[in-house]
C-alpha positions in Angstrom: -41.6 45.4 -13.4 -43.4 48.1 -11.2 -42.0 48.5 -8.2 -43.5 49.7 -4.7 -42.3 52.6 -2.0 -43.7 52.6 1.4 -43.2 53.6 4.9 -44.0 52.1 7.9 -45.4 53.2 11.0 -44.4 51.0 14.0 -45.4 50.5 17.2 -42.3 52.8 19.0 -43.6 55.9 16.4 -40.9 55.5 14.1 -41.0 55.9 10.2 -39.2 52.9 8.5 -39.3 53.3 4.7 -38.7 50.9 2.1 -39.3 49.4 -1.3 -40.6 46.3 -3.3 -42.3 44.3 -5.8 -44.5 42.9 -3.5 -46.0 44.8 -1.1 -48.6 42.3 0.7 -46.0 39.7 0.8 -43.1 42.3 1.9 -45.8 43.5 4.7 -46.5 40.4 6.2 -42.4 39.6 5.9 -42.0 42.8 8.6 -45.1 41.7 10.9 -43.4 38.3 11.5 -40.0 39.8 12.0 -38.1 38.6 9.2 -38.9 42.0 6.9 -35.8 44.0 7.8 -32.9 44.0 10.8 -34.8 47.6 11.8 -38.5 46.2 11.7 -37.6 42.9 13.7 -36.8 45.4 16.9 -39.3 48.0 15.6 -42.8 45.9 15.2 -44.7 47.6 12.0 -48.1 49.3 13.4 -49.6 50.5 10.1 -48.6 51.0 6.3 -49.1 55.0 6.6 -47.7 55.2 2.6 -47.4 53.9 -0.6 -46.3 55.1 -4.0 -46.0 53.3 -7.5 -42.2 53.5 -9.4 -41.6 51.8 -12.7 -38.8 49.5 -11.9 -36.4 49.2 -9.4 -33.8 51.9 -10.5 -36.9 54.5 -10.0 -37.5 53.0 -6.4 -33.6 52.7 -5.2 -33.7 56.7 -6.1 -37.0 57.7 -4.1 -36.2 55.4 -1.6 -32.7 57.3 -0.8 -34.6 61.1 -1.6 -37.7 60.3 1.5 -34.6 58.7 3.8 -33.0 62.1 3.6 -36.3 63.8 4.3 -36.4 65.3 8.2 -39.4 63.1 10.5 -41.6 66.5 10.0 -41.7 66.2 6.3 -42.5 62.7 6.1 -45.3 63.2 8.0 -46.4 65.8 6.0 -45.7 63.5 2.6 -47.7 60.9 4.1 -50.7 63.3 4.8 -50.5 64.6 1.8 -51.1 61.1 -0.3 -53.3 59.8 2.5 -56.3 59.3 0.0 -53.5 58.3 -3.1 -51.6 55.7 -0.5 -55.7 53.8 0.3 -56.1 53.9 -3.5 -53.1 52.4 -4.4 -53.5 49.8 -1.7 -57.0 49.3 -2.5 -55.8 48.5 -6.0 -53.1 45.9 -4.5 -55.9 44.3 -2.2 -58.2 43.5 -5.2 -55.3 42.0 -7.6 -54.1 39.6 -4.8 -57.6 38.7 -4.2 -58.3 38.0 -8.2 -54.6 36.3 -8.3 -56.0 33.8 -5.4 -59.1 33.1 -7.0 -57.5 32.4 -10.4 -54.9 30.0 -8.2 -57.8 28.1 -6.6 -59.4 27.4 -10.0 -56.7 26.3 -11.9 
C-alpha cells in the first residue's frame, strides 16, 4: 500500500511533517483539530509538500530523515518539488473525485 509524506505549513509559520495513506482524509483530520497533538495548537495553513513512498516502512524512514532536516532546508526541499508536490496532489484530487462518483452509482 503506497504511502504519503507531507509537510504542513500552519498558520504560526511552522513546518509540521507527517505521513499517510490518506492524504485528503489525513488533511481534513488536521484542519478540524483532531490530525495530530502539534496541529490542534498549530492550525494547518497550506499542504506546501508531498511525496509518494511504497509502504509504510519507506515513509516511517523519510519521515524521521526531513524531521532531522534544519527549517532552511525544508524550505528549500519544498521549493524544490513545488511543481512535483501540485502533480502528485493533482493526481490525489482526481482519484477521490472518480472514487466518489463510483460510490454515488453503486
Amino acid at each position: 500500500m503506497k504511502y504519503y509524506l507531507y509537510i504542513l505549513k500552519t498558520l504560526s509559520d511552522t513546518l509540521y511533517t507527517g505521513i499517510t495513506n490518506n492524504v485528503l482524509k489525513r488533511y481534513e483530520a488536521h484542519l478540524n483539530g483532531k490530525g495530530a497533538k502539534y496541529t490542534k495548537s498549530h492550525k494547518p495553513k497550506e499542504l506546501v509538500y508531498l511525496d509518494v513512498l511504497e509502504d509504510k516502512p519507506c515513509a516511517l524512514k523519510e519521515e524521521y530523515r526531513i524531521k532531522t532536516l534544519s527549517r532552511k532546508e525544508k524550505l528549500a526541499l519544498i521549493e524544490k518539488n513545488k511543481a512535483r508536490t501540485k502533480k502528485i496532489y493533482s493526481i490525489i484530487e482526481e482519484e477521490f473525485k472518480r472514487k466518489k462518483v463510483e460510490n454515488e452509482i453503486t
